[in-house]
C-alpha positions as CSV (number, residue, x, y, z in Angstrom):
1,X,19.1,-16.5,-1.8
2,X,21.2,-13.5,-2.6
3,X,19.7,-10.8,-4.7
4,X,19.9,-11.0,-8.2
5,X,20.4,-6.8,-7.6
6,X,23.5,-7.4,-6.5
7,X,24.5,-9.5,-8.7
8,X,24.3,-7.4,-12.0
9,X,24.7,-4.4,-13.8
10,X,21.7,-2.3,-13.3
11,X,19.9,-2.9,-17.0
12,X,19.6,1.5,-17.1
13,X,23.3,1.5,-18.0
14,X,24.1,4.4,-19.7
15,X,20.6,6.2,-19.3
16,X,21.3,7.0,-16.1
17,X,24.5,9.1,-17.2
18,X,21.9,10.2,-19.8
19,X,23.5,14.7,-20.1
20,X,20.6,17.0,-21.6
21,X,21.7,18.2,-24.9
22,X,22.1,21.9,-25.5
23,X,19.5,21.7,-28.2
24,X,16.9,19.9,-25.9
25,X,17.4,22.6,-22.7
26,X,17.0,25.6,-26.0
27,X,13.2,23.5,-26.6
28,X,12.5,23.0,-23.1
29,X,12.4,26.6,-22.5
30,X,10.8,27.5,-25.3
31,X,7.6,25.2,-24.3
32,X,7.9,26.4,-21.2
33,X,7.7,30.4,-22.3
34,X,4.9,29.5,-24.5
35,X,2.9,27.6,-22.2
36,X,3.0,30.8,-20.0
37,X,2.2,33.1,-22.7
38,X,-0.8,30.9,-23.8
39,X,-1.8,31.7,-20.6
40,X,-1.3,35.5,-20.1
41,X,-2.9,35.7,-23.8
42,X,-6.2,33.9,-22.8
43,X,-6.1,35.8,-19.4
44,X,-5.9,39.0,-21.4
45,X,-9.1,38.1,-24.3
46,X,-11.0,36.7,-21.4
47,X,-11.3,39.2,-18.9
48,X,-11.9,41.6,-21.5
49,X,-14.5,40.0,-23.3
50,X,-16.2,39.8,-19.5
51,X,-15.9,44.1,-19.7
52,X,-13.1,43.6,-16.6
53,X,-9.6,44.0,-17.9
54,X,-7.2,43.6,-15.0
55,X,-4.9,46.6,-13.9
56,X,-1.3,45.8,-14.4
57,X,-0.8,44.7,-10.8
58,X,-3.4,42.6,-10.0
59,X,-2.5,40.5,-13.6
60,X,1.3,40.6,-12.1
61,X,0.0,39.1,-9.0
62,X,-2.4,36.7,-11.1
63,X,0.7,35.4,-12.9
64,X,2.8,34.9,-9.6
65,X,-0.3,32.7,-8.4
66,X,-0.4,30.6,-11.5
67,X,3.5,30.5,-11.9
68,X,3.6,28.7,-8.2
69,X,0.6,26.6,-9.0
70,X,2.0,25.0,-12.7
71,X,5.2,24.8,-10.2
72,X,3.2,22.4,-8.2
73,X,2.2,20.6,-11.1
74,X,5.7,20.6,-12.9
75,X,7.4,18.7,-9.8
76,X,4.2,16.3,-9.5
77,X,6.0,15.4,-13.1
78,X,9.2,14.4,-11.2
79,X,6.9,12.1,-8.9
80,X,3.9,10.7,-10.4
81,X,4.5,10.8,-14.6
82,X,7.9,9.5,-14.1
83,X,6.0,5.8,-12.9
84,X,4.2,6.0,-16.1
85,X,7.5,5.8,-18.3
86,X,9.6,3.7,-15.6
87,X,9.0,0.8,-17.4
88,X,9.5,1.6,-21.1
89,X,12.6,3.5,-19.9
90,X,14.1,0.5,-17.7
91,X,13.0,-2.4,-20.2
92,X,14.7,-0.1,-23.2
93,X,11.2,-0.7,-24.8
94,X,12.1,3.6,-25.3
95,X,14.5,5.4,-25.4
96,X,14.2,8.6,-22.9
97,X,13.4,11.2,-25.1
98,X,10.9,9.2,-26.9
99,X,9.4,7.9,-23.6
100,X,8.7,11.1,-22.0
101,X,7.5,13.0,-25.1
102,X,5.2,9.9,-25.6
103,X,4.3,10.3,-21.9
104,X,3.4,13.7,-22.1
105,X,1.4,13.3,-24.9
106,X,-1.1,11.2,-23.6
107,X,-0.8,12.8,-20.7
108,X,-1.8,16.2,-22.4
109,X,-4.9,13.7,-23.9
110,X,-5.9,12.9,-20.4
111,X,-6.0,16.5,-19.1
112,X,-8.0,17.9,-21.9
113,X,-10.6,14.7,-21.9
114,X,-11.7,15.0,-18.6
115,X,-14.8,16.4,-16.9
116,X,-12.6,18.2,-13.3
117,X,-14.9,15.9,-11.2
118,X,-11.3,14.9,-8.9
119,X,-10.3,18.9,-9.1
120,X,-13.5,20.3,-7.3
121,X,-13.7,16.7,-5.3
122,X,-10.4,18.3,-3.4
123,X,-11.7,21.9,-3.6
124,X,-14.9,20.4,-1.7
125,X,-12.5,20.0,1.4
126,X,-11.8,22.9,1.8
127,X,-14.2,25.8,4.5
128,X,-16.5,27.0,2.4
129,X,-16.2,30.3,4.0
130,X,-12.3,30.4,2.5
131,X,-13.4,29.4,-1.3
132,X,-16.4,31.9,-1.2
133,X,-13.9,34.8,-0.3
134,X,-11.1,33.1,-2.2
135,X,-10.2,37.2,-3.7
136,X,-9.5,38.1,-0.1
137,X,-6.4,38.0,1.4
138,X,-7.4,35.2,3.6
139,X,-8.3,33.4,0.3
140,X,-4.9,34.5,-1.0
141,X,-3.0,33.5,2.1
142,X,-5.1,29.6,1.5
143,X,-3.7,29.0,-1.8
144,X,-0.1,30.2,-1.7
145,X,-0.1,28.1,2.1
146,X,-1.2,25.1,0.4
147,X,0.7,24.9,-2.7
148,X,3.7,25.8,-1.3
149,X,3.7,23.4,1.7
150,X,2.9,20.6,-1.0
151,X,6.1,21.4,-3.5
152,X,8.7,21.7,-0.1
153,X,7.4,18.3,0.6
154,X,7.5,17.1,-3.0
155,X,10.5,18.2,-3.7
156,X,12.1,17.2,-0.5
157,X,10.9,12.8,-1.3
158,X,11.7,13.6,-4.9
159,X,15.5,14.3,-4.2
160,X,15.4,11.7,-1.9
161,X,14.9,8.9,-4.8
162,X,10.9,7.9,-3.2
163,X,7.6,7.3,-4.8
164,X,5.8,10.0,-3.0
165,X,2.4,10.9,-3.7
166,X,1.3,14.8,-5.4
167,X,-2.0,13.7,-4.3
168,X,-1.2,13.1,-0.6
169,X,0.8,16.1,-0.4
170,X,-2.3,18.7,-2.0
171,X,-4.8,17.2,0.0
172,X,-3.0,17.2,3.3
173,X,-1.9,20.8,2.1
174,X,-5.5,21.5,1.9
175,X,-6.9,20.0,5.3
176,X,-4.0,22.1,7.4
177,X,-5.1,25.4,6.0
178,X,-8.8,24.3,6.8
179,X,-7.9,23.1,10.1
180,X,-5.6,26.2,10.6
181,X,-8.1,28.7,9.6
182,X,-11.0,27.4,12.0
183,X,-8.3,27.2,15.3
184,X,-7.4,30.9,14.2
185,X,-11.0,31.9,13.7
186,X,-12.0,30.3,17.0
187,X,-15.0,28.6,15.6
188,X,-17.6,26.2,17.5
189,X,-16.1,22.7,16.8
190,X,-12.5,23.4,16.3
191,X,-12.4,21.8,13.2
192,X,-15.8,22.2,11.8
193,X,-14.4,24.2,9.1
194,X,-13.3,20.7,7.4
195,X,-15.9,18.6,5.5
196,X,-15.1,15.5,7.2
197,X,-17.3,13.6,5.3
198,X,-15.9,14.6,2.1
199,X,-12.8,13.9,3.5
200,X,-13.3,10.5,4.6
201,X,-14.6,9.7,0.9
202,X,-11.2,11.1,-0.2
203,X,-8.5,9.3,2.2
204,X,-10.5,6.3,1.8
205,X,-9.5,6.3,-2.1
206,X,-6.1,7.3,-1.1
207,X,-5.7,4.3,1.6
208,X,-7.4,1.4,-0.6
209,X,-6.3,2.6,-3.9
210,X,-2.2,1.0,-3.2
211,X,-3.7,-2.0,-2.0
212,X,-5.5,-3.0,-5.3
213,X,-2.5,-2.2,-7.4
214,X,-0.8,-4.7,-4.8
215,X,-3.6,-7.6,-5.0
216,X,-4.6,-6.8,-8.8
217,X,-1.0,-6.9,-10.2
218,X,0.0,-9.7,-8.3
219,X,-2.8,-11.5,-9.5
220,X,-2.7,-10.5,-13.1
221,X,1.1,-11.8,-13.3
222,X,-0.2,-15.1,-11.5
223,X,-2.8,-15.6,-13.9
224,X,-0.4,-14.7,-16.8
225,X,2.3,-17.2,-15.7
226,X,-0.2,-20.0,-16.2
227,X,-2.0,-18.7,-19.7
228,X,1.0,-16.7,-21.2
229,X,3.7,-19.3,-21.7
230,X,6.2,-17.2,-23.1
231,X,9.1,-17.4,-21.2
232,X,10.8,-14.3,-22.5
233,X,8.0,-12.0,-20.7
234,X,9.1,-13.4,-17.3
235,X,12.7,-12.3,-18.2
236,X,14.8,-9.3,-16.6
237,X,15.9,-6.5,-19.5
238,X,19.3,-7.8,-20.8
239,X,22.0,-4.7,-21.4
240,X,20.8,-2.1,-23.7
241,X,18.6,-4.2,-26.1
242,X,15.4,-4.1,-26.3
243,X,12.9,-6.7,-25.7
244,X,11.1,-8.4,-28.3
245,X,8.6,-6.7,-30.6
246,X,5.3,-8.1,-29.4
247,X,6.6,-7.0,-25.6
248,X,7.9,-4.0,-26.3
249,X,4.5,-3.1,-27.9
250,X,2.6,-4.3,-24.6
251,X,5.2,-2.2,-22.8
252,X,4.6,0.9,-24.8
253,X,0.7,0.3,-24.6
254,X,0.7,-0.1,-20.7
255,X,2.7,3.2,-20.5
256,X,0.2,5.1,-22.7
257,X,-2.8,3.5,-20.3
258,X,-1.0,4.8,-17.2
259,X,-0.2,8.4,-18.9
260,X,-3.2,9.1,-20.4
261,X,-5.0,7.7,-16.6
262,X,-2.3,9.9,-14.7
263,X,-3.4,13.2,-16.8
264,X,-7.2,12.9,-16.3
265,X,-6.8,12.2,-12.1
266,X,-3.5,14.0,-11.3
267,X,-3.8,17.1,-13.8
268,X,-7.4,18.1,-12.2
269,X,-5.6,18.8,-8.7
270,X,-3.8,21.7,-10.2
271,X,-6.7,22.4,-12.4
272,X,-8.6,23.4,-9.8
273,X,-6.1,25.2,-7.8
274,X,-5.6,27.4,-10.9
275,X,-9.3,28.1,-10.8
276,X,-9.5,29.1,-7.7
277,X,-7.1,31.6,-8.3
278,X,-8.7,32.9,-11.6
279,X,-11.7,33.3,-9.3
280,X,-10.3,34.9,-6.8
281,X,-8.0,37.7,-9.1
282,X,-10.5,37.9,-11.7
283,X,-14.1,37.0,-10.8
284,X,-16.5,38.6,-13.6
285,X,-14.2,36.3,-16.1
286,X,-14.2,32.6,-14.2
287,X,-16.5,32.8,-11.1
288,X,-19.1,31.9,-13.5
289,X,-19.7,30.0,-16.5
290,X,-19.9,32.3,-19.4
291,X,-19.9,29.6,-22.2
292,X,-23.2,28.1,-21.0
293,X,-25.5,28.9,-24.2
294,X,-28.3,32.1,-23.6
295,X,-30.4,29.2,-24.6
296,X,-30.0,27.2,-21.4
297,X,-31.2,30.0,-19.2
298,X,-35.0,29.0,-19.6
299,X,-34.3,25.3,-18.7
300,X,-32.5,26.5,-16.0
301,X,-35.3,28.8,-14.4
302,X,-37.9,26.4,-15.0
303,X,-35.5,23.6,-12.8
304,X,-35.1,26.0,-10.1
305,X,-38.9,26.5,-10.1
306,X,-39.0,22.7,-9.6
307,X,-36.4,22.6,-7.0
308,X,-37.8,25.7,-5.0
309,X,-41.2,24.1,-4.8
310,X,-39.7,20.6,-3.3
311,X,-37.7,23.0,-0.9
312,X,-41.0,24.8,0.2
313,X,-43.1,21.4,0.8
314,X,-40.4,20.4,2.9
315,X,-40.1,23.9,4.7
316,X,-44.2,23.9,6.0
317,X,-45.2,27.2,7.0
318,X,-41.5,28.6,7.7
319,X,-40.4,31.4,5.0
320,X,-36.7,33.3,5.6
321,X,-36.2,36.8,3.5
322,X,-33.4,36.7,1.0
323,X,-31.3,38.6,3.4
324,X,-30.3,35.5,5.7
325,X,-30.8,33.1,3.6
326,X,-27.0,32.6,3.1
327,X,-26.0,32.8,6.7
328,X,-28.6,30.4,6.9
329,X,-26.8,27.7,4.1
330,X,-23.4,28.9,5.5
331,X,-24.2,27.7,9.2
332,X,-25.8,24.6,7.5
333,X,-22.8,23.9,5.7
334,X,-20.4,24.4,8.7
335,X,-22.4,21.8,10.9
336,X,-23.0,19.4,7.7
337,X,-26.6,19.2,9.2
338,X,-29.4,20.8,6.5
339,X,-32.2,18.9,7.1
340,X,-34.0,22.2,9.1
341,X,-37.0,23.7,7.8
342,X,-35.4,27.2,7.9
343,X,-33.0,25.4,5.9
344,X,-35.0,24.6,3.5
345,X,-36.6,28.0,3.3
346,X,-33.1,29.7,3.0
347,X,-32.8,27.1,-0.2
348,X,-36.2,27.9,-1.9
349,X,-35.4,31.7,-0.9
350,X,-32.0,31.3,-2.7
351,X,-33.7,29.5,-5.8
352,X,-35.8,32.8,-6.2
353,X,-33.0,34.9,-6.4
354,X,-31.1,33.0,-8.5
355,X,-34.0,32.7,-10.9
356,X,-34.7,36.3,-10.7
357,X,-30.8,37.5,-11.8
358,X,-31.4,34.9,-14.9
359,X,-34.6,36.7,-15.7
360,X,-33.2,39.9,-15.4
361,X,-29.7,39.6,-17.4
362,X,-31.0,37.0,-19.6
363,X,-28.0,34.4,-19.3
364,X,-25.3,33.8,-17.1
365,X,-22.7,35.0,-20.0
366,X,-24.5,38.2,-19.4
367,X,-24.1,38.9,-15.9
368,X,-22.5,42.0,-14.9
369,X,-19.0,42.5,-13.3
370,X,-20.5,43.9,-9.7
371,X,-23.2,41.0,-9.5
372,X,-20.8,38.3,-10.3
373,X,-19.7,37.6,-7.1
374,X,-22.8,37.3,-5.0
375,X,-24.5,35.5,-8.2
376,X,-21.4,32.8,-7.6
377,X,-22.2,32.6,-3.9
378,X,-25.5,32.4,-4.1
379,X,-25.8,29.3,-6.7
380,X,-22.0,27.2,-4.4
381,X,-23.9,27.8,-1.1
382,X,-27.3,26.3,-2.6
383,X,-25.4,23.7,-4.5
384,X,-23.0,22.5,-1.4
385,X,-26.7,22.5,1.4
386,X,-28.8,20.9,-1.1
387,X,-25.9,18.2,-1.6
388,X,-26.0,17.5,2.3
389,X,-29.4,16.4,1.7
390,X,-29.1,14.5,-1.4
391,X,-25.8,12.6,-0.9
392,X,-27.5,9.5,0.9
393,X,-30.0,8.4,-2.5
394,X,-32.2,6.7,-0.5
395,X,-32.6,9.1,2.4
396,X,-33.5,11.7,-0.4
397,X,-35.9,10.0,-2.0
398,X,-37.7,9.9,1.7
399,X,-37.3,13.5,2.1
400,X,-38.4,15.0,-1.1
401,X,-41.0,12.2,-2.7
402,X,-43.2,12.1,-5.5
403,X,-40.0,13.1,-7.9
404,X,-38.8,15.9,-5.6
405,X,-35.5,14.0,-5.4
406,X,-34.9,14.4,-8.8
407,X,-36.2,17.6,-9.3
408,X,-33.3,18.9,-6.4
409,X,-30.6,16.9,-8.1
410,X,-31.5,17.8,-12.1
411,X,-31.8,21.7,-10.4
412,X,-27.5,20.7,-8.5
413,X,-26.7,19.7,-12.2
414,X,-26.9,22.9,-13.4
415,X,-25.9,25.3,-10.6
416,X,-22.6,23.1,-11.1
417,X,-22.5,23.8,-14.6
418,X,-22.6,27.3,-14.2
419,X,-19.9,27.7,-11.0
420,X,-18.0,24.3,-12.0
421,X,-16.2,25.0,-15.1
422,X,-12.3,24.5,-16.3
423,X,-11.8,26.4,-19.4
424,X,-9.5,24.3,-22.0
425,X,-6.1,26.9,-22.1
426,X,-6.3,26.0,-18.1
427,X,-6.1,22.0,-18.7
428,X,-3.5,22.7,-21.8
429,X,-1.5,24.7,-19.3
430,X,-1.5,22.2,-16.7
431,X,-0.8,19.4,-19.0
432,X,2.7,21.1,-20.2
433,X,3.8,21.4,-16.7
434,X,3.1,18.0,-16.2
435,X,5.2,16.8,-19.6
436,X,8.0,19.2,-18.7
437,X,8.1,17.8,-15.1
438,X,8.6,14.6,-16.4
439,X,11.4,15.1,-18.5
440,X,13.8,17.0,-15.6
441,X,13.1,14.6,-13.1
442,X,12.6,10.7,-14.4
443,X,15.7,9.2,-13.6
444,X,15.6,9.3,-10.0
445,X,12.1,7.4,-9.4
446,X,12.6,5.2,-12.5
447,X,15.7,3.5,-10.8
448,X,13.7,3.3,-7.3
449,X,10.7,1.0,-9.6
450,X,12.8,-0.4,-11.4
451,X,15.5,-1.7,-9.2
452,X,15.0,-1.0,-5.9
453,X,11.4,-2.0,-4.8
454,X,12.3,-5.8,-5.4
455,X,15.4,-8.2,-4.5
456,X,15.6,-8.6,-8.2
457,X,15.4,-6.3,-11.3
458,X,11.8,-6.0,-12.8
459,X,11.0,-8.1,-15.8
460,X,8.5,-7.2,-18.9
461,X,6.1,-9.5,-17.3
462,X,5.7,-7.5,-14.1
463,X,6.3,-4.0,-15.3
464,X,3.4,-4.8,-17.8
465,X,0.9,-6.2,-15.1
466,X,1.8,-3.3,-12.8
467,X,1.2,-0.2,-15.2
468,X,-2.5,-2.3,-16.2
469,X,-3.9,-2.6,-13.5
470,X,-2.9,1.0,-12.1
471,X,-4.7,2.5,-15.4
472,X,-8.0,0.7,-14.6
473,X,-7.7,1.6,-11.3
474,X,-6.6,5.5,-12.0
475,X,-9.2,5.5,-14.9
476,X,-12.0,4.2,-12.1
477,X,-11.4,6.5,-9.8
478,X,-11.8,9.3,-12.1
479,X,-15.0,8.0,-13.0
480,X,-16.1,8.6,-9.0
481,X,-14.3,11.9,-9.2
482,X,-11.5,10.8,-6.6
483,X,-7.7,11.8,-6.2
484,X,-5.6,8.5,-6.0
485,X,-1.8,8.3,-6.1
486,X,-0.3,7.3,-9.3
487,X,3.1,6.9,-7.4
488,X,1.5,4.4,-4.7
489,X,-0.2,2.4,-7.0
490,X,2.2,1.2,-9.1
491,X,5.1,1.3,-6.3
492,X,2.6,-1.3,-5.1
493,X,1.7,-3.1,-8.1
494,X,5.3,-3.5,-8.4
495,X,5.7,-4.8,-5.3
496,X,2.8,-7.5,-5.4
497,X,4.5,-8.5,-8.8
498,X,7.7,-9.5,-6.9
499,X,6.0,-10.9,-4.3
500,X,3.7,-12.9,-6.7
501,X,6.8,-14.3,-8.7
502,X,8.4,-14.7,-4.9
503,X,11.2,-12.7,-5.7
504,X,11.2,-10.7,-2.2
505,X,11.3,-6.7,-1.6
506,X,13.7,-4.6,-0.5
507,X,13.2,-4.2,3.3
508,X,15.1,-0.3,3.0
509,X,13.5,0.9,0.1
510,X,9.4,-0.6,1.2
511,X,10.1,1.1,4.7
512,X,11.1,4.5,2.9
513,X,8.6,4.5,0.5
514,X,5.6,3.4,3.4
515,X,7.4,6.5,6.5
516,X,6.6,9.0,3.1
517,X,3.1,7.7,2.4
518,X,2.5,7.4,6.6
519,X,4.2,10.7,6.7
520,X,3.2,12.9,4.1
521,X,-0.4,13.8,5.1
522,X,0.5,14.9,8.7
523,X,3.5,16.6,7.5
524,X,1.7,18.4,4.4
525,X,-1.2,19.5,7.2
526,X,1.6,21.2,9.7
527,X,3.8,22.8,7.0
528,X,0.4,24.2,5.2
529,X,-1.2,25.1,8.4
530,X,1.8,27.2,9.7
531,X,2.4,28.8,6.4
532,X,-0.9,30.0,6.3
533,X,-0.6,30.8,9.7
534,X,2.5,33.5,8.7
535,X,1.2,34.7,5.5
536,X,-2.5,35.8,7.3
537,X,-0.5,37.3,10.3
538,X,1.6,39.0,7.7
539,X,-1.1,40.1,5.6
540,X,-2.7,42.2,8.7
541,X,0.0,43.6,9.9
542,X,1.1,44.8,6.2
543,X,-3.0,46.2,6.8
544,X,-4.0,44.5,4.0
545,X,-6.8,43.0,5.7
């Protein structure tokens, strides 16, 4: 049967010859220059209400870092929000303007609403070693490695028309400069320095994830075709008009589902980038928490009392001194094995100290600039070994009994409270980049959904069914604090859609799309490992450490 494709006009018409207007590029860059001076404005009131205003060039260097990280985040706009209005676009449910402006909207919704579960999930992946000393210039060297191996790849699939996935890119990004940094350190295990475990919970979203949105749309439009008899839904976009008002309302609703799921999954990746650079420049203002209430700090010793006692029960007769406790917690999280009684000294010795700098400054909010850091490395390394013990529920419930369990995990609770924190300029920040992104770079993945993934043009029917189920599937993931690929999903709703109403893909454009999901994470780890690489060798010979 030849391809109704070829056989038509493609429905985006005169959109796709769609010229900026002068008045549009003037607003653009006005967002844009605001957006950054929201940010440098909030930089400036919050390190100097933490006593530690930044000298001129380390707040220069702080805005280069966050400039190339919202740069990451601007092209994921060209990739992942331009699915979310491909449909409204194509089926003229809205015009362009209107689309991505709506988009961004509820994609700024999404940012701000959620909790930065999926930003520290990817953060996780990384050796803890490198996020502990994120302020050094191996830290330094990390970030810029990762996010600019992920945008050369981004950009490259983006110009080329494909779905590629932000997500695949950041995380493979982030597992070559962990693998990178352990080869160069010469570490026991070669790549020890990688949480495999963590990462197996990650690419295991990323893998399944596509094929849901390929079963579940499929499905839904099967199901619809036998309890929705209107025949209009089933119908490809005719010329420029748009489709009736009861469909063109479903359209706009399913667009507003996938933006507003896209913003609270994709926006945390470069939330949490952008905190590890706020951490690393300027560590008395972010490393900590400093909005927990001076009224938490008495619930917080009393949980660490708690939590130090399970830890001693478990330890016997075995006490470590303060001193090595954290080489202790370090080795244990390098070999993901913590289930030592020195380990669980090092924890009930770290509890102690922890407790101890509450006592003394009061509060977190009041802990001084040169105690920040080790305070903050103290409370990730207990959080990240007491979590080696706790992941498996059942397993801890047989090491610490009688409650102990639960006195471990309410005492994790807050130690990520008070190092796990995204402050709401940093999520308003990263939701303009997204917007903007979106409305420089739609056209080219709109016409690869829209006309290209099947032998014939999408109808309202599948567009609908593909943007649903890659919402509930987006919006579950969040809830389990995994990265998924908006781009993948919905490429592959669409495609079970076609294949459900036996309409046939596109052998050329499936192959592309599957060689740059195949492709991406090895290609993301290479570029990210030899970029790091470069900048640490160029960083000591420059002597800078």
């Amino acid at each position: 049967m030849a391809s109704v494709a070829s056989q038509s006009a493609p429905p985006l018409g005169r959109l796709a010859e769609h010229r900026v207007h002068p008045a549009a590029a003037t607003g653009f860059l006005l967002v844009l220059l605001a957006g950054l001076g929201f940010a440098a404005v909030n930089i400036v009131f919050d390190t100097r209400d933490a006593g530690e205003p930044l000298a001129t060039g380390a707040f220069l260097f702080l805005g280069l870092a966050l400039v190339v990280a919202l740069a990451f985040e601007f092209v994921n706009g060209f990739h992942d929000t331009a699915n979310a209005v491909a449909t409204v676009i194509y089926t003229h449910s809205l015009r362009p303007v209107p689309a991505v402006l709506w988009s961004g909207g509820w994609n700024f919704v999404g940012v701000v609403a959620s909790s930065g579960a999926v930003a520290y999930s990817i953060i996780t992946l990384l050796p803890a070693d490198l996020v502990m000393g994120v302020g050094s210039a191996a830290g330094y060297a990390m970030i810029f490695a990762l996010l600019i191996a992920a945008l050369i790849w981004n950009l490259g699939t983006w110009w080329l028309g494909l779905p590629n996935s932000s997500s695949h890119a950041l995380i493979g990004s982030v597992l070559g400069v962990g693998l990178a940094n352990q080869l160069l350190a010469k570490g026991v295990g070669g790549a020890a320095g990688v949480d495999w475990g963590q990462a197996k919970d990650v690419l295991l979203a990323l893998l399944v994830s596509p094929a849901i949105g390929f079963l579940g749309a499929g499905g839904l439009l099967f199901a619809m075709k036998r309890l929705v008899r209107d025949r209009t839904l089933y119908e490809q976009p005719k010329g420029d008009a748009p489709p009736p008002r009861g469909i063109r309302a479903l359209l706009i609703l399913t667009c507003t589902a996938v933006s507003f799921a896209h913003g609270g999954n994709d926006g945390q990746k470069g939330m949490g980038l952008i905190m590890l650079i706020l951490i690393g420049v300027a560590p008395t203002a972010y490393a900590l928490n400093r909005t927990m209430p001076d009224s938490s700090t008495s619930a917080f010793v009393a949980t660490a009392a708690r939590a130090k006692a399970t830890f001693l029960a478990r330890a016997g007769d075995v006490r470590v001194a303060p001193v090595a406790a954290a080489t202790i917690l370090r080795q244990a999280i390098r070999s993901r094995d913590a289930d030592h009684p020195r380990v669980h000294a090092a924890l009930a010795a770290e509890a102690e100290v922890i407790s101890a700098d509450l006592k003394e400054y009061g509060s977190i909010r009041r802990v001084p600039a040169a105690a920040t850091p080790n305070l903050r490395n103290e409370m990730y390394l207990t959080l990240d070994a007491s979590r080696l013990l706790t992941k498996d529920t059942a397993r801890a419930d047989g090491l610490f009994p009688n409650g102990g369990a639960r006195a471990v995990v309410a005492y994790q609770d807050l130690l990520e409270r008070g190092t796990r924190y995204i402050p709401t300029w940093v999520k308003v920040t990263v939701a303009l980049a997204l917007g903007l992104g979106t409305m420089i770079g739609w056209r080219r993945i709109v016409v690869t959904v829209g006309e290209k993934i099947g032998k014939q043009h999408l109808t309202y029917g599948m567009g609908a069914s593909a943007e649903l189920v890659a919402a509930a599937t987006i919006l579950l993931a969040q809830v389990k604090g995994m990265p998924v690929s908006t781009t993948h999903i919905l490429s592959s709703g669409v495609a079970g859609t076609m294949t459900a109403d036996g309409a046939g893909l596109q052998g050329a454009t499936v192959r592309n799309i599957a060689l740059a999901w195949v492709m991406t994470l090895p290609a993301a780890m290479v570029l990210a490992g030899l970029l790091y690489a470069l900048l640490l060798a160029g960083v000591h010979v420059a002597g800078l450490g």
